[in-house]
N, C-alpha and C positions, 0 to 999 in steps of 0.2 A: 367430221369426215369419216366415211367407212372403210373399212379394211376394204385396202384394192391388190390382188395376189400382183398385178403388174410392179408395183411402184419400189424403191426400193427397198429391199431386205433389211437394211439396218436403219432401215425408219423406227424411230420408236413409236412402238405403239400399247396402245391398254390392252393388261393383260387376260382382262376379263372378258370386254364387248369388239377390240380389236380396230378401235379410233386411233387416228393419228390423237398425242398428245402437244402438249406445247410444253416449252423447256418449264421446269422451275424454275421460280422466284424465291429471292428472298423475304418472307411472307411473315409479317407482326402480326403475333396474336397475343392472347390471353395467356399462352403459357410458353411467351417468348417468340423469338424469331426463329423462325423452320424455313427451309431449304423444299420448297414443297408444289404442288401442283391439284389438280383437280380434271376429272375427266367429263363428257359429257353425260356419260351413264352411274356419274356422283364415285366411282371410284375414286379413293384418295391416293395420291401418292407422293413420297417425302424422297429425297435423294442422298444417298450419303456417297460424298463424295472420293474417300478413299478404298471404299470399298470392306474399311478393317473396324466400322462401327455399324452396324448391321443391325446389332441390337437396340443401338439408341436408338436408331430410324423405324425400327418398329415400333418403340415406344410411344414415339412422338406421333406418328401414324397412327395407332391407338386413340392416343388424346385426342386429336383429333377427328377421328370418326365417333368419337364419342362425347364430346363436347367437354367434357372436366376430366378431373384427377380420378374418378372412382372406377378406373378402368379395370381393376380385379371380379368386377361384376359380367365384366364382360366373357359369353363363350366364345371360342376358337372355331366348337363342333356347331354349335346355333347362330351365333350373332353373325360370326364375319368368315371372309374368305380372304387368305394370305396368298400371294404371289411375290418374285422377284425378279430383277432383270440383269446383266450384268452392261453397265452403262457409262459412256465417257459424256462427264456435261459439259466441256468445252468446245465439244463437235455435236452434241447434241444426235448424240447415237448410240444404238443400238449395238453391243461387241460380245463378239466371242470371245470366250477368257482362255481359248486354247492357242488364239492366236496371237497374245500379245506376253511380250514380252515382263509387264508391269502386273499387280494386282489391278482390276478394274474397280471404278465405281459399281456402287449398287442402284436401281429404282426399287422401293419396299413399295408394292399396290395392299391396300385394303378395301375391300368392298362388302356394304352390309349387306346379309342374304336375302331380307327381305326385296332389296335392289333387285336379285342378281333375277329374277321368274323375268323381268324387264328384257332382258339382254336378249335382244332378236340379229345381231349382224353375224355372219356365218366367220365362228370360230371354230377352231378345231377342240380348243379347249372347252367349249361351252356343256359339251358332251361328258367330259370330264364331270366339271363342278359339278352337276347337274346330277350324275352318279352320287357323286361325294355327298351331296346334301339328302339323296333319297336312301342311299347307303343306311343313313342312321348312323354310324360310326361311335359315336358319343355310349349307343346303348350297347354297340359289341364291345368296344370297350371297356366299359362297367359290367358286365356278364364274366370277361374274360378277369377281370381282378376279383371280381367275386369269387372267383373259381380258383383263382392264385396259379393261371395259367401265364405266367411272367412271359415264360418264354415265347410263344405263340405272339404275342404283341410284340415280340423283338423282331421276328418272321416278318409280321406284316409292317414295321417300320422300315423295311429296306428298302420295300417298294414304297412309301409312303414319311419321306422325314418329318411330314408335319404329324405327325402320331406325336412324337416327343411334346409338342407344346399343347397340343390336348390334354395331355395327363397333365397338365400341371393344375387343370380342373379339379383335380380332383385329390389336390395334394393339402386342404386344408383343415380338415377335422380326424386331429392325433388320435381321438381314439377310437376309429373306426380302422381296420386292417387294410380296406380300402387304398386309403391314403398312404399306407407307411409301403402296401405293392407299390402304389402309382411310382412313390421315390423310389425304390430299390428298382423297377422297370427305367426310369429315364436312365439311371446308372447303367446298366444292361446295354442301353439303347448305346448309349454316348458310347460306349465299348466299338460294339460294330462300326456305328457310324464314318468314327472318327479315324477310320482304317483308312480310308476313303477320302473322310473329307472332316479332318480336325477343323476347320476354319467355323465351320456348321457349329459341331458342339462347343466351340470358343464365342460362338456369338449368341448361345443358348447362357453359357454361364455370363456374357456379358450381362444379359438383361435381368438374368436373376442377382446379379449381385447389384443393377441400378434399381431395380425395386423393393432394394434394403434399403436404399436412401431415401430421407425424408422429401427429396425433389418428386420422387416416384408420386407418391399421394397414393398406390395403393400401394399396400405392403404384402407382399408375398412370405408369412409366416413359417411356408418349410422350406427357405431358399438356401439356409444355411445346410441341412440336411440333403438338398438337391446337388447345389455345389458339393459338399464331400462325395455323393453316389460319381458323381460325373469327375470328379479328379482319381480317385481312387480306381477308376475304370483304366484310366491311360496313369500315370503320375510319371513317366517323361512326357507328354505334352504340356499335362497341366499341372504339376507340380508347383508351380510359380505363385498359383492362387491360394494354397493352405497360409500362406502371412495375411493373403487379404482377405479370407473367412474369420481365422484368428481375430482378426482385428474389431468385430464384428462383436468378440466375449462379454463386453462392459454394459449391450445392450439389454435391456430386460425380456424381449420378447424375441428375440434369438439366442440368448448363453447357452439354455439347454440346448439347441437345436447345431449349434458352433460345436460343442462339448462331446456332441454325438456322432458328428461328424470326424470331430478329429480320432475320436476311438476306431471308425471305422476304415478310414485310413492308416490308421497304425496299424489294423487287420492284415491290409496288405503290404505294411512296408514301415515298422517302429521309429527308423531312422529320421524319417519323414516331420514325425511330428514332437522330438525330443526338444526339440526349443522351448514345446511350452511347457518344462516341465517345473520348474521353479512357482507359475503361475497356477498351475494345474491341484498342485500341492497345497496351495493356500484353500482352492473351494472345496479340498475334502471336507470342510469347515464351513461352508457354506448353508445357512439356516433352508436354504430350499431342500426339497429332500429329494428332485430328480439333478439338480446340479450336483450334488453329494455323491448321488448314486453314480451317474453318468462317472464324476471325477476320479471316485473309486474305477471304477471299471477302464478310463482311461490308461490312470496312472498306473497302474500293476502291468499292462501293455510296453507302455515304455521305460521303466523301474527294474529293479531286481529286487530281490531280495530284504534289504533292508528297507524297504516302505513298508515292513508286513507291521514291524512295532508300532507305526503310526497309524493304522489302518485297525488293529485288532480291536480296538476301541467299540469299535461301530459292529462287533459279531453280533450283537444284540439287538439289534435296533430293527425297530417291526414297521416305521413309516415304510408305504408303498408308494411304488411308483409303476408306470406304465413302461414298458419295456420291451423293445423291437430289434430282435433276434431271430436268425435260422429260421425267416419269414413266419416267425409267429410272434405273437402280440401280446405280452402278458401282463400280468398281475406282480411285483417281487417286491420283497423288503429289502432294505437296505443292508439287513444283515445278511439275508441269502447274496446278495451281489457278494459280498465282501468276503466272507467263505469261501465262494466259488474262486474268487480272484486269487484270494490267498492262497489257496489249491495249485492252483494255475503256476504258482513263482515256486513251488515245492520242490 
């Protein structure tokens, strides 16, 4: 059925081609039962029903417009188009979240773009996407972190929040400076945003902290890094999450990326992260030589003084590591960290 302007307003409708939709079901697949639906212009859409899981519903949206777990292949800027609705599914309506008392549900729509050229029923939105996808965005983008124009991408995030889950495109190969802007930008971003509208960047760090889990199937390798940018921006909103980064330590292919995190929250707030400080003390010892370095650099953060005897060991020590500072991207040994920390407690 087509978008008819007569019929009523809180019809729900698709948010791409502007078809009436039919409620979710609860719908068995391959990677579980979802809460979900399907349109006739193949947009997907999954429902979350209180509103305060946003990020799983993406996820699962995800999977499903992609068939498996490997949805880390997936672009944001190429593959697909995100939409959201604010939705009650027991009335099976379309709501305004200004006029209700409660948090609403959500509809999460996904549409793959190769789809969307199809979309002929007169949406207002159509004009949009259709921008969005000629835009190129992906390539200003990547010009503007090339350039270490951080700020200017904050600018154009205000009018555009899906900026923030673009860059995560481009958040996975450490030693490109690329990647470690893209992190230090969604940090930036989460800041403004969440002036606004914390519920947004709480449902950004939801999903990066579910694609730590082995349920995820892809693994988002700077999530740990992403999370500290995005708590460190507000830490009264998001404070709550540095025990569940923390926890994350034991992992191999997140410690360094935990470890770095937490130095950079103690940046703005030492108190913050003094709990780990018992643990933190043990991977000065650590045979990796960026967990060593990282934990030196931590621990002097939240320490006084008396770490320096334990630490002074390591003046010497010439392994290097990769190192992302005062947005630059370096080369340091372990003994230069350790100096300069030393320095720092004097």
């Amino acid at each position: 059925m087509i978008y008819d302007r007569k019929k009523e307003k809180n019809t729900p409708r698709c948010l791409f081609c502007g078809r009436d939709i039919s409620k979710p079901i609860n719908t068995k697949t391959d990677f579980g039962e979802i809460l979900c639906g399907k349109c006739s212009c193949d947009a997907i859409f999954v429902c979350d029903l209180t509103g305060h899981c946003v990020g799983e519903a993406y996820m699962e949206a995800l999977v499903l417009l992609k068939g498996d777990w490997d949805i880390g292949t997936l672009d944001p800027d190429s593959d697909y188009l995100y939409a959201d609705m604010d939705y009650d599914y027991k009335t099976h309506k379309k709501i305004n979240s200004a006029n209700i008392g409660e948090s609403p549900g959500k509809l999460v729509f996904l549409k793959s773009i190769k789809d969307t050229m199809a979309i002929s029923a007169p949406n207002k939105d159509n004009e949009k996407i259709m921008m969005q996808i000629k835009g190129n965005q992906k390539k200003t983008l990547k010009k503007l972190l090339k350039e270490g124009e951080l700020e200017k991408i904050v600018s154009l995030s205000l009018d555009d929040k899906g900026i923030i889950n673009q860059l995560l495109a481009f958040s996975y190969d450490k030693s490109d400076i690329i990647t470690w802007y893209a992190i230090e930008t969604i940090g930036l971003i989460s800041k403004e945003i969440s002036k606004n509208d914390p519920e947004f960047i709480r449902n950004t760090a939801r999903r990066l902290l579910w694609s730590m889990t082995e349920e995820s199937g892809g693994v988002s390798w700077s999530a740990p890094e992403m999370l500290g940018e995005i708590i460190r921006s507000n830490l009264k909103e998001f404070g709550d999450l540095i025990p569940i980064v923390w926890s994350n330590r034991n992992e191999d292919v997140f410690r360094e990326g935990v470890i770095w995190a937490m130095g950079r929250i103690a940046e703005s707030d030492p108190e913050q992260v003094k709990f780990i400080f018992g643990e933190i003390n043990q991977m000065i010892e650590d045979p990796n030589p960026t967990v060593k370095g990282y934990a030196i650099w931590v621990i002097c953060k939240i320490s006084d003084t008396q770490i320096i005897s334990k630490i002074e060991k390591y003046k010497d020590d010439e392994s290097r590591i990769n190192f992302y500072r005062n947005r630059i991207l370096s080369q340091i040994s372990i003994g230069e960290i350790t100096k300069e920390t030393i320095n720092s407690l004097l």
